[in-house]
DOZAGU-199338 format. One record per residue (C-alpha): residue in one letter; x, y, z. Coordinates in pm, whole numbers, plus 32768, in hexadecimal, padded with zeros to 4 digits. Example, Ala and Ser with C-alpha at 12.3 -4.5 7.8 and 13.67 -1.06 7.14 Angstrom:
2
a84CE7E3E830C;s85577F9682CA;
This chain:
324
xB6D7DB85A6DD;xB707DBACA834;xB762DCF7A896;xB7C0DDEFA9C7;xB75BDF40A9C6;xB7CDDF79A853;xB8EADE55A892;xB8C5DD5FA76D;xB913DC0AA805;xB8AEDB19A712;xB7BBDA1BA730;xB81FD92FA86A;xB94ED9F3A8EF;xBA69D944A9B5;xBAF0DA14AADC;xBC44D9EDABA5;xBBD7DA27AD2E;xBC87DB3AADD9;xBD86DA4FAEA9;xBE4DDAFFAFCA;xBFC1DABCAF54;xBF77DA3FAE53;xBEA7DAE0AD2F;xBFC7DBCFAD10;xC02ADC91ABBA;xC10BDB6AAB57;xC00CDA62AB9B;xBEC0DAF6AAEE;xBFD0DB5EA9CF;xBFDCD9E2A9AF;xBE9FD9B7A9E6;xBE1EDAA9A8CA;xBEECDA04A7E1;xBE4BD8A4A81F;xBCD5D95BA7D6;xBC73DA23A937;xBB40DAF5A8D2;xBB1FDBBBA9FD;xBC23DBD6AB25;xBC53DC99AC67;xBD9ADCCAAD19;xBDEFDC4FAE8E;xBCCADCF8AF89;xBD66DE43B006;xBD3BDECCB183;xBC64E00CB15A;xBD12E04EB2D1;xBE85DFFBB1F1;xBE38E0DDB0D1;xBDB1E21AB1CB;xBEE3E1FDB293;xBFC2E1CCB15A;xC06AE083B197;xC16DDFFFB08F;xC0C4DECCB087;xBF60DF4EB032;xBFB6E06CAF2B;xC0A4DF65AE75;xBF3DDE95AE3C;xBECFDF9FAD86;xBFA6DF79AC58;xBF05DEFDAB1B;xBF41DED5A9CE;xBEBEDF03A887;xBECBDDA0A814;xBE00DD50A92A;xBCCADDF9A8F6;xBB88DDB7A943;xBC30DDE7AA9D;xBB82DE10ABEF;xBC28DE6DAD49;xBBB9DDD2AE67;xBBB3DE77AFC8;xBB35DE1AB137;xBAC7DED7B259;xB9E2DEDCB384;xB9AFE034B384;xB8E5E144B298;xB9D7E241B260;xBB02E1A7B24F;xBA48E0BBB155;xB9F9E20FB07F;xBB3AE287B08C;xBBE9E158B03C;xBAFBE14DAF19;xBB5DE2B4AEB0;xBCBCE258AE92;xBCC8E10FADF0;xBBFBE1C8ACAE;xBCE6E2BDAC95;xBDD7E184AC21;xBC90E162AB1B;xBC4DE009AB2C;xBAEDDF8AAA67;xBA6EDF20AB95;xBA7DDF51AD2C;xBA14DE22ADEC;xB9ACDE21AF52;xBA3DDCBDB014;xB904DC2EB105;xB99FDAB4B0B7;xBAD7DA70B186;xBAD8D9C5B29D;xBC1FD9F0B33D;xBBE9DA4FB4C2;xBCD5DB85B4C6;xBBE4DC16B3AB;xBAB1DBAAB437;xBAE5DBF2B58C;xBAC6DD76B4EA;xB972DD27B47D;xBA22DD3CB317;xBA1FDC31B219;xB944DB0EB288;xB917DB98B3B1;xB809DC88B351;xB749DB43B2FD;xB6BADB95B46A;xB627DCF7B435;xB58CDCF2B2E1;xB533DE66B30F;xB689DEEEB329;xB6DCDE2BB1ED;xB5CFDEB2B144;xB629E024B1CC;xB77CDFEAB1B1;xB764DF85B040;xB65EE09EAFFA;xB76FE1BBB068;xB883E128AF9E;xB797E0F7AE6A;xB758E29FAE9D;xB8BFE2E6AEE9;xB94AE26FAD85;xB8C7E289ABF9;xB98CE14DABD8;xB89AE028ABAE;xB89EDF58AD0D;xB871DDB7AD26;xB875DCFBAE4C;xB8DEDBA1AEC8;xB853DACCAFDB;xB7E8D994B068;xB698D90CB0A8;xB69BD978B22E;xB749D971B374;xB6BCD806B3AD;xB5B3D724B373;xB4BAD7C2B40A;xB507D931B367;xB4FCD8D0B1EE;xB451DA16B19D;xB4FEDA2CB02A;xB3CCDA45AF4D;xB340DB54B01A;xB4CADC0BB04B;xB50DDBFDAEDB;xB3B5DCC2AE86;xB3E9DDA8AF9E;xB557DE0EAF21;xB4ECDE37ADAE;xB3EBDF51AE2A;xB4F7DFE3AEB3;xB5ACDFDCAD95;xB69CDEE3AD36;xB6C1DE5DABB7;xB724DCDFAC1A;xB742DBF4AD3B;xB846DAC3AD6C;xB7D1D9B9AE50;xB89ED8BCAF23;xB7BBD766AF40;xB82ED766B0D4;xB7FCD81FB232;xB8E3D8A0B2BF;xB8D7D7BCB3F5;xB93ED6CAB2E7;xBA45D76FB262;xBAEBD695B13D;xBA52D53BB1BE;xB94CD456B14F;xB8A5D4A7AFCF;xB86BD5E5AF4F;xB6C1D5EEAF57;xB678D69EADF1;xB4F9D670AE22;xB4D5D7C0AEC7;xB595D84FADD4;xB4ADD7D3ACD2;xB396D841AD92;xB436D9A3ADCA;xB45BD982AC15;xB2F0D92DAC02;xB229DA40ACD0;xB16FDB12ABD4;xB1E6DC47ACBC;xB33CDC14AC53;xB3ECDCD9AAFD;xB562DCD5AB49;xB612DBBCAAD8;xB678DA94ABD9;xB7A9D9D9ABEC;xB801D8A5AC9D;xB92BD85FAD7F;xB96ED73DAE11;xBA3ED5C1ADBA;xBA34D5F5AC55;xBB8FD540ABFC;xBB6DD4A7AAB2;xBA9ED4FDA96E;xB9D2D3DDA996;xB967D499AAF2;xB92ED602AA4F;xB833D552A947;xB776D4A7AA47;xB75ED5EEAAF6;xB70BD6AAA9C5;xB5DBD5C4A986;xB57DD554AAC6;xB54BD69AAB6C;xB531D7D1AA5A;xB647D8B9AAEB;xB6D9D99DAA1C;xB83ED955AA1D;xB932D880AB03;xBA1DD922ABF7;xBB76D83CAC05;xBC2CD859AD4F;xBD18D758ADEB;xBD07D658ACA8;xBDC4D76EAC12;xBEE3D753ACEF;xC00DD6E5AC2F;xBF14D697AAEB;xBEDAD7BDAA59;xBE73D6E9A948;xBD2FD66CA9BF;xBC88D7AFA8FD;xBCFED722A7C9;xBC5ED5C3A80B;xBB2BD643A86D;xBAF6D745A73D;xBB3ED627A642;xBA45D51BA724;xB942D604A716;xB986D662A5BB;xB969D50EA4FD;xB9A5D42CA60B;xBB37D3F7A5D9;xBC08D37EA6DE;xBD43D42FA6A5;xBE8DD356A713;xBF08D3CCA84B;xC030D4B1A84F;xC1A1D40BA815;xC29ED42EA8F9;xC36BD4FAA81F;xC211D5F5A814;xC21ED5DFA98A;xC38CD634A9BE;xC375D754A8D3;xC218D7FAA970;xC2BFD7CDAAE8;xC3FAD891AA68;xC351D997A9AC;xC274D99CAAF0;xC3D7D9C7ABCC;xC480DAD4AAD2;xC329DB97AAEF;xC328DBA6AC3F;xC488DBF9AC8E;xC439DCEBAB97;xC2EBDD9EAC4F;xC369DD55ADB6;xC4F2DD69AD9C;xC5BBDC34AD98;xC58DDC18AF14;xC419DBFCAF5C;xC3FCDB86ADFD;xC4DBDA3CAE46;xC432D9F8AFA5;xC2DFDA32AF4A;xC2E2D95CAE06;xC33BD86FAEE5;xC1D5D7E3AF3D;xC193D78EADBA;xC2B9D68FAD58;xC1F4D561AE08;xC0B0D5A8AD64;xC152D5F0ABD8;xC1FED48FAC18;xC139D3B9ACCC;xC13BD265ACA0;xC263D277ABFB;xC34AD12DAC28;xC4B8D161ACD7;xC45ED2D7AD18;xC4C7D2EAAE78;xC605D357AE8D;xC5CED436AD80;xC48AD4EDAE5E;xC565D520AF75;xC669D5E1AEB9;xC555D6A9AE08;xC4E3D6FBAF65;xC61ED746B012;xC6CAD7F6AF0D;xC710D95DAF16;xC79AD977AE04;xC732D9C1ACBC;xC811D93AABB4;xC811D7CDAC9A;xC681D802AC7E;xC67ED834AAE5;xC780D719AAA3;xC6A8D64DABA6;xC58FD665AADD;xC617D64DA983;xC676D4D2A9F1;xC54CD49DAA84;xC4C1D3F6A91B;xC5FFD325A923;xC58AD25BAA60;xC46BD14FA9B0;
């Protein structure tokens, strides 16, 4: 049984990545339907939630159906960080998770996210006041460095569990790398493997099939499996992957009828958490990745995409089965 703090997570949990626009209320709804053990909302500004931005506070909200639940926040700087922290467990998620991972340049350029890669001991520092500002247990998620020459992991990951924190989620890339090339799990086995190391490990990285998520599971001895972008319009990948691992079934893929139904469920939730505006344009993204591959689907995309309006968008994709 793998477990955080006094989480119970079973024994090789499947997590849905915190994905900026993406891993939304709507989204990990679907997501925890299709098997999610462990999920963390979109990472929240610690700058956006001290200043009270709309945009920030409305990451807070979370659900009961969703639990085990972690939110995720970034920051450069210390108290901020511990403020931020304060406030997102006073919306009581399970878990508070600190964002060293992404890579985007108008993050990193505040020595936030990745870009604390390059001064391990802030992140350590940083990571030690948050773990003292909150009772709520705090994980992390990161990469394996700022570059090739700063893979430092196996040494980071022992360094942040003395200060404190009850699991780590690692990215098999640098930063400098951002999503290119193949995700390098042998650190992440190694980080698994030092004796030092009690909290449990999970792996992040190119793991878009259950086929993948075995090999991971026996190759390298993580914990768990975090999902990211192969969740993206398949919310059913968690599904395939608990019965691979289970008994080695290969579920069928999902019909196109199962497709059309999840997207508008997806679309009414939205409207329904965001208002019909923001909910229409921002579910916007999704349509190409619930249908790809989908023969004679063109015309229909471009409506779902242009649309503004709601009842168009519903009858859109209630004929959406008719078109194979």
């Amino acid at each position: 049984m793998v477990k955080i703090d006094n989480i119970e997570l079973g024994d090789f949990p499947l997590l849905l990545a915190p994905m900026e626009d993406v891993s939304d209320p709507p989204f990990r709804a679907l997501c925890k339907r299709e098997g999610a053990d462990l999920m963390f909302t979109e990472f929240i500004s610690s700058e956006g939630l001290i200043r009270d931005a709309v945009k920030s506070r409305k990451k807070l909200d979370i659900f009961e159906y969703e639990r085990p639940i972690g939110i995720q926040i970034f920051g450069g700087e210390l108290e901020p960080m511990m403020e931020a922290a304060r406030i997102c467990e006073s919306a009581k998620p399970d878990l508070i998770d600190i964002n060293f991972g992404c890579p985007v340049k108008k993050v990193v350029c505040k020595e936030a996210g990745a870009g604390i890669l390059r001064n391990i001991p802030k992140m350590v520092k940083l990571t030690e006041a948050v773990v003292k500002a909150v009772n709520t247990p705090v994980t992390v998620k990161t990469r394996l460095g700022w570059d090739d020459n700063s893979k430092h992991i196996v040494e980071v990951a022992e360094r942040l569990q003395d200060v404190g924190i009850q699991a780590i989620s690692i990215h098999g890339r640098t930063r400098v790398q951002m999503y290119k090339g193949e995700a390098d799990w042998s650190l992440i086995a190694e980080t698994k493997n030092n004796p030092r190391l009690r909290i449990p490990v999970f792996g992040n990285g190119d793991i878009n099939s259950p086929q993948k998520a075995l090999h991971m599971k026996n190759t390298y001895g993580v914990d768990g499996v975090m999902i990211g972008r192969a969740s993206i319009g398949n919310p059913w990948i968690f599904r395939e992957i608990k019965a691979f691992l289970k008994d080695g079934s290969e579920l069928p893929p999902p019909s196109l009828e199962e497709k059309a139904e999840a997207a508008l469920w997806h679309l009414e939730q939205s409207i329904a958490w965001k208002g019909p505006k923001l909910g229409i344009l921002e579910m916007r993204m999704h349509y190409s990745n619930y249908f790809k591959g989908v023969p004679n689907f063109k015309e229909t995309r471009m409506q779902l995409v242009t649309s503004e309006d709601a009842e168009e968008l519903r009858a859109l994709l209630r004929g959406v089965s008719e078109l194979v």
